[in-house]
N, C-alpha and C positions, 0 to 999 in steps of 0.2 A: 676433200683435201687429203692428200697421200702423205702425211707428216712423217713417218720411215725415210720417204725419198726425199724429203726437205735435208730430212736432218744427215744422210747418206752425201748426197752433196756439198751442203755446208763442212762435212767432213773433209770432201774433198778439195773444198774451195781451201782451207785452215793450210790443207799440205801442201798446197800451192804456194802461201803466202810464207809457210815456213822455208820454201826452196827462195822464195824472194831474199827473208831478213838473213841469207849467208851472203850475201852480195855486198851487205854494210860491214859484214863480218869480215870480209876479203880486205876492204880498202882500208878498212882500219887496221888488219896486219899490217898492209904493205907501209902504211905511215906510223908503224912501230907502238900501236894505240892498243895495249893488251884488254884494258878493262874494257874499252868497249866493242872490241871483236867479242871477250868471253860473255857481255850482255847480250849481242845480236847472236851468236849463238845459242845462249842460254833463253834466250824470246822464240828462235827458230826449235827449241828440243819442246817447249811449253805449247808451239803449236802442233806439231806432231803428234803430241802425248794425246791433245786434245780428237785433234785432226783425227788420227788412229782409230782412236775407240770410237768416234762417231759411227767410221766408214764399217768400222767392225761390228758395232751393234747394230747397223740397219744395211748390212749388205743383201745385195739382191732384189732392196725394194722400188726401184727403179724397172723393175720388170712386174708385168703381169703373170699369172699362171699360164697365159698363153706364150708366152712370150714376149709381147706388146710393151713399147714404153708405158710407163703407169706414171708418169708427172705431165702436167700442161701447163698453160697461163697462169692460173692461180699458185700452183707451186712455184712457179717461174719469179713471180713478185715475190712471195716469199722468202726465196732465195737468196736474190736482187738486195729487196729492204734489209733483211739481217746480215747480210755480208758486208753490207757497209756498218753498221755496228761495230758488227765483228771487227772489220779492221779499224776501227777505231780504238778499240780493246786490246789487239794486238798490236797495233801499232804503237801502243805507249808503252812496250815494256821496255825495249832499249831505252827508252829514257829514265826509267824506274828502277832498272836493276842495273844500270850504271850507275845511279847514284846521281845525275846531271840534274834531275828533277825529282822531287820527294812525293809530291801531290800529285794521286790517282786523276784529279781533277785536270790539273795544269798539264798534266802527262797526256790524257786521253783528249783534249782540247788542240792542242798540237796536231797530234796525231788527224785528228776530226781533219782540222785545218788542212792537214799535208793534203791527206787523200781524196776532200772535196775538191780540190784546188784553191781554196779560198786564201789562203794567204796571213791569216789573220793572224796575230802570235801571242804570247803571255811574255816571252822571251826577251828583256832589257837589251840594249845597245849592247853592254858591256858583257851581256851572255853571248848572245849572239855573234860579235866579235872574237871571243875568248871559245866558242864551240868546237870539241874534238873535232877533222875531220871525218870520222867515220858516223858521227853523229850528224851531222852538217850535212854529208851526203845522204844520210837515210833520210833526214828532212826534206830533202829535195827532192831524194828517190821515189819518197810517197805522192809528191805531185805528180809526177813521170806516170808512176802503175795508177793514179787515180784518173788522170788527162785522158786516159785510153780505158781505163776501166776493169777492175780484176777479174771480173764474171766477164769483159771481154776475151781475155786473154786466155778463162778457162773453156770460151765455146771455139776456140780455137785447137784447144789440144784434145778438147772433148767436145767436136762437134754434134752427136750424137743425141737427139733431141735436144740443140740448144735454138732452136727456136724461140722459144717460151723466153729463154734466159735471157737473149740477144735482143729481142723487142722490149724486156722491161727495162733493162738494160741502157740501150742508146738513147739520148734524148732529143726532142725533136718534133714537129709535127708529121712527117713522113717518113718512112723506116725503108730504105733500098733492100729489105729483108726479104719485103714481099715480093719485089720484081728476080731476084736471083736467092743463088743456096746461102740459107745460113753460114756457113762456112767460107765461102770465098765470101760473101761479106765483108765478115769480121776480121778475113783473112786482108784482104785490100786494105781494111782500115787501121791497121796494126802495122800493115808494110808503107802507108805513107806515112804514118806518125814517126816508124823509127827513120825511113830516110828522112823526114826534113828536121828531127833531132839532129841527126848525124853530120846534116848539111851546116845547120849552126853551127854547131861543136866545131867545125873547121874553120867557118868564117871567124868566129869570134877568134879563137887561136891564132891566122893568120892579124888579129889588128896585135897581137903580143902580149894575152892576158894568157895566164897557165891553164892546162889543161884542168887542172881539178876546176876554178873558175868558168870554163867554158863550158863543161858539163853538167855543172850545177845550174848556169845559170840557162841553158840550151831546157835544162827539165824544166823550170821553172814557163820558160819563154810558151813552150808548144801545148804544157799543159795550162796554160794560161793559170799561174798557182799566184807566182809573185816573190815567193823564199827566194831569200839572196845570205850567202856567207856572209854578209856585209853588212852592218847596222844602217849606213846610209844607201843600201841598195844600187842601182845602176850608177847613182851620181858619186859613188867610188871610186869610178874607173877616169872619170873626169874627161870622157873621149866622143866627141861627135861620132865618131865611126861605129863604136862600139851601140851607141843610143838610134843609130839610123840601122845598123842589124836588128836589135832586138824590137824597135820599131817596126821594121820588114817583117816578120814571123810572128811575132801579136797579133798584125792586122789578117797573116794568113791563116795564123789558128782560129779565128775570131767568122771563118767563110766554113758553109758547109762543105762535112767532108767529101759529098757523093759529086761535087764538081771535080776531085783531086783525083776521084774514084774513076770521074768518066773520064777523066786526061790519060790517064794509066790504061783503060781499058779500048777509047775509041779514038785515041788521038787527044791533041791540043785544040785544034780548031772546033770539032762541038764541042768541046769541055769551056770553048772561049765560047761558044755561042749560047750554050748553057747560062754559062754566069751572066753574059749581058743581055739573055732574056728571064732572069731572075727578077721578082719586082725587090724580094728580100735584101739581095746582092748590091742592087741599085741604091735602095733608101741607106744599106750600112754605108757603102762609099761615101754618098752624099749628106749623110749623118757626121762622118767623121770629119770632112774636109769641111763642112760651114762651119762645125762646133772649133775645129782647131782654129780658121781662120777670125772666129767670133773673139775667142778669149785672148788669141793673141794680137789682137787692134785691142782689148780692154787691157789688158796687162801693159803694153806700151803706151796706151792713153795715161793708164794710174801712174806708169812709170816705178813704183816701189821707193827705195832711197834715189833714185836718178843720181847714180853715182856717189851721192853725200858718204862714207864709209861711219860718220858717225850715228846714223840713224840703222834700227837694227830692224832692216827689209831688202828683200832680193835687190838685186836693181834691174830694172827693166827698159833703161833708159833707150835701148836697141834693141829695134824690131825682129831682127835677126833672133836675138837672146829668146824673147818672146815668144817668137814661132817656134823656138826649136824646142824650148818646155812647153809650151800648148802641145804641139804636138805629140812629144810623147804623152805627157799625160792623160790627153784623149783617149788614144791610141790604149794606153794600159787599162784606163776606166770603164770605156765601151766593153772591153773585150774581157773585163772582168778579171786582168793579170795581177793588179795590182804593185806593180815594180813603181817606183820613183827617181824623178831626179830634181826635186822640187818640192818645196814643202807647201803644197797649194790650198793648206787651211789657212795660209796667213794670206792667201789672195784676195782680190775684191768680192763681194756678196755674189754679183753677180755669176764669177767664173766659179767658184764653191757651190752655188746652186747648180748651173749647166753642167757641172760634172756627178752630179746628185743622180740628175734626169738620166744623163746618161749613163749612169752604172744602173737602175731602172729599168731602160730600156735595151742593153746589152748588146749583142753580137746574134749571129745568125744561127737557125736551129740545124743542127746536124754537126755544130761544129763545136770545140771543148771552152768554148766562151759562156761564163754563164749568163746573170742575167733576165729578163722575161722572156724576150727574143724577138726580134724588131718582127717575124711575122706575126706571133701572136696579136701584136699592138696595131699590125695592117689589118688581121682579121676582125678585131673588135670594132675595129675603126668603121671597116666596110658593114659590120652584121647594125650599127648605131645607123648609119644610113639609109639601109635597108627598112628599117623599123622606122624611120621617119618617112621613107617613101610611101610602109605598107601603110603605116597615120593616114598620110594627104591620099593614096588611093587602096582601098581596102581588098579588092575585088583582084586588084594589081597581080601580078604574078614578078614577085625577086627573089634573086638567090645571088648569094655571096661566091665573088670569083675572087681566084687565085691566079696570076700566068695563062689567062684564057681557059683554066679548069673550073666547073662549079665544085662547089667545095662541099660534099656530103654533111647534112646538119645534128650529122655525129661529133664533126668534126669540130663544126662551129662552136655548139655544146659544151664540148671538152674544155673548148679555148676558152668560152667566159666563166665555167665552173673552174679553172685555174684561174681566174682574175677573182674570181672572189676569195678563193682559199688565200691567196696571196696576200689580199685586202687584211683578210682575217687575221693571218700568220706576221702580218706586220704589227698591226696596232695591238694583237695581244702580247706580243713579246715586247714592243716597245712601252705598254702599263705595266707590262713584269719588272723591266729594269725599271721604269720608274720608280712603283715598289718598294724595289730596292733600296733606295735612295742615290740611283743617277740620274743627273738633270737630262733634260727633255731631247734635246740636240744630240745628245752625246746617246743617248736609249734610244734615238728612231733611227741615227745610223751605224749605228754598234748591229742593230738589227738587217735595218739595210747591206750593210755591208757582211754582216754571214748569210743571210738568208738567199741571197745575190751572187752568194761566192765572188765579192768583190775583192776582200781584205782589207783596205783601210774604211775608216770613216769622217767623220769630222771632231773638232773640240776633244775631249780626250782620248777617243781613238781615232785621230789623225793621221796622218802620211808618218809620220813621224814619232809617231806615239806606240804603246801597244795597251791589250788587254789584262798585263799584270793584274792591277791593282781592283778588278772586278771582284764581287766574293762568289763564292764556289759554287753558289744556285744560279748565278749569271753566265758563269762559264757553261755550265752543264747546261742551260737554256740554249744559249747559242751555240755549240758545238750540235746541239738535235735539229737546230734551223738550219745549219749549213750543210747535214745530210740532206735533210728536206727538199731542200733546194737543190741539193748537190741530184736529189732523184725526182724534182722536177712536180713534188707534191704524193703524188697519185702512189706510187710504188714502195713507199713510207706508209703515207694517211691509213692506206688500205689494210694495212696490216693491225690498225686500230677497231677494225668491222668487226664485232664477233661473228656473224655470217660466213665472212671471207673462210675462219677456221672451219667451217663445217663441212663434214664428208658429204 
């Protein structure tokens, strides 16, 4: 392990991320917000200082004496796992040295939150509501650089052995890395994200919401994050149009990116013929339209108040009404955005659980939904079969397919030693908050839902609810789970190996 060029890089990631927090600094002049431009400033000069002398004290160890890059894979996770810390770290000073939030804890928790995408918040209705702009957009802003990834965006200006960085980096069970250059890549994947940002941003604007509104909530949408200006989230706007937009781009962030890749690169028609010979693609489509069309016949069965105004429940008395919140909320849940226009902890057992399953099950790998990833869940599916096959014939010859591929049983491997970490990662962190003293419901999906980069939960972290009221060993558990997650287990865990540090 070349730890010079760890920390030479990590240097350089920090001045990356200081050129980022001038950008909260910018919008906050322009909406006349001095304290919090001189904080996002004053957070941008704190990474530099840092940043600086890194790059200073370990310059040139990215080279061998031959000349040769001297970091690989192992430096690569390295990287990867502590720059998301890092921006955890950095990302809560604007909140700290504005004064908005006091607690290192609730600061860096946020932060966690932005840049997983996970959505989750400490932040009350009435903060939230009452949030400087410039703070509001940095909130968001950090969904936006997490959705795409800040080590993505540095193997872009520094492509130059960013191999290593770009495969620990992207999550997924296939990496388009190995088929073409590192660089055009990452570079593809940076240029569909900002066009179909940009593409929201205008549709939303045209339904008549203001641009600051459109951009925040366009980050939120493609990074699948969830942060809304707004305490009651999408159902602010109170507009069919505005919910069938964000609707539309949920379920597109939620599709691997290398189909968006090949439409760019070969056309639309194999990029269509890609997707519909996807088995992944297939099961998300058909995932989301049973689950929407399931809960919204049970919601118009239950009915809610069926109009009664004095009974204090949705009404549901029309199917219309029904379908149109099933749908989004599927739609945010699977794809792990977490936005709301409905408070679906007060719904029947049955649609609180099918939306459980589905934030579990998640969105497709390659794309910024998180999740476990509906292939993972094919692949375990098919290796359980396999294993009862090889049962009834032993002599048997099977292997596990993918799209007509056999699927290397590195791969398989991988896939069920992630199912177990997960196993693991859930029930310990759900006996932590227990612990604590949170009841049971409220601790497995407080868990579920960072661990998942979902953002809500049930019971008191609800649609509706937040994380305030957790104490500070809760927060700090779940804010490491939503990295975790956010890095897909392995590019985290890894870094717990003493081994891994050994030259």
């Amino acid at each position: 392990m070349n730890l010079r060029a760890v920390g030479w890089l990590l240097g350089c990631v920090l001045l990356l991320f200081a050129a980022f927090l001038l950008v909260p600094a910018l919008v906050a002049l322009l909406y006349g917000e001095g304290l919090v431009a001189r904080a996002c400033a004053g957070s941008a000069l704190t990474c530099v200082a840092a940043g600086g002398l890194l790059v200073v004290v370990h310059r040139g160890s990215t080279l061998s004496a031959e000349g040769r890059l001297d970091y690989f894979r192992r430096e690569g996770l390295a990287v990867v796992g502590l720059t998301w810390l890092l921006a955890g770290a950095g990302g809560a000073l604007p909140y700290l040295f504005s004064g908005y939030l006091s607690s290192p804890v609730d600061a860096f928790f946020e932060a966690a939150s932005g840049f997983t995408t996970t959505g989750s918040t400490i932040l009350r209705p009435e903060q939230i509501d009452g949030l400087p702009r410039g703070l509001a957009f940095w909130r968001s802003f950090t969904h936006w650089l997490g959705g795409i990834g800040i080590v993505m965006v540095f193997v872009v200006l520094f492509p130059t052995g960013g191999r290593s960085l770009f495969r620990s980096e992207v999550p997924g069970i296939a990496r388009e890395a190995s088929r073409q250059r590192v660089r055009d890549s990452a570079l593809a994947l940076v240029r569909i994200y900002v066009g179909l940002t940009a593409l929201q941003v205008v549709l939303l604007r045209l339904t008549g919401i203001d641009w600051f509104d459109a951009v925040l909530h366009a980050f939120g949408t493609l990074a699948t994050g969830g942060f809304s200006s707004h305490s009651t989230s999408i159902a602010y706007f109170g507009s069919w149009v505005v919910e069938a937009i964000v609707i539309v781009f949920m379920f597109a962030a939620g599709i691997n990116f290398a189909i968006y890749d090949a439409a760019l690169r070969l056309g639309p028609r194999p990029a269509w013929r890609l997707a519909l010979g996807s088995t992944e693609v297939r099961w998300y489509v058909g995932i989301i339209a049973g689950s929407t069309v399931a809960i919204a016949l049970a919601l118009w069965l239950w009915g809610g108040s069926n109009g009664d105004v004095a009974m204090d429940l949705p009404d549901y008395s029309s199917f219309l009404q029904s379908l149109r919140d099933s749908a989004f909320n599927v739609v945010s849940i699977q794809t792990s955005t977490g936005y709301g226009t409905a408070d679906f902890d007060r719904w029947p057992q049955f649609c609180r659980v099918l939306l459980m399953i589905l934030a579990v099950i998640g969105a497709c790998a390659g794309s910024t939904g998180g999740g476990i990833k509906i292939v993972r869940f094919l692949i375990v599916w098919r290796a359980a079969l396999r294993g009862l096959r090889q049962f009834a014939r032993p002599r048997a010859i099977n292997v596990v397919r993918m799209d007509g591929e056999t699927l290397d049983e590195g791969v398989v491997a991988s896939v069920t030693g992630y199912f177990g970490l997960w196993v693991l990662a859930l029930l310990s962190g759900t006996l932590a908050l227990c612990l604590l003293g949170l009841e049971p419901v409220g601790s497995m999906t407080a868990v579920l839902a960072t661990l998942n980069n979902i953002g809500p939960g049930l019971a008191g972290v609800g649609p509706y609810m937040n994380f305030a009221d957790l104490p500070a060993v809760g927060k700090l558990i779940l804010s490491l789970l939503m990295i975790l997650g956010r890095l897909e287990f392995y590019a985290l865990a890894v870094l717990l190996l003493p081994d891994f540090w050994k030259r």
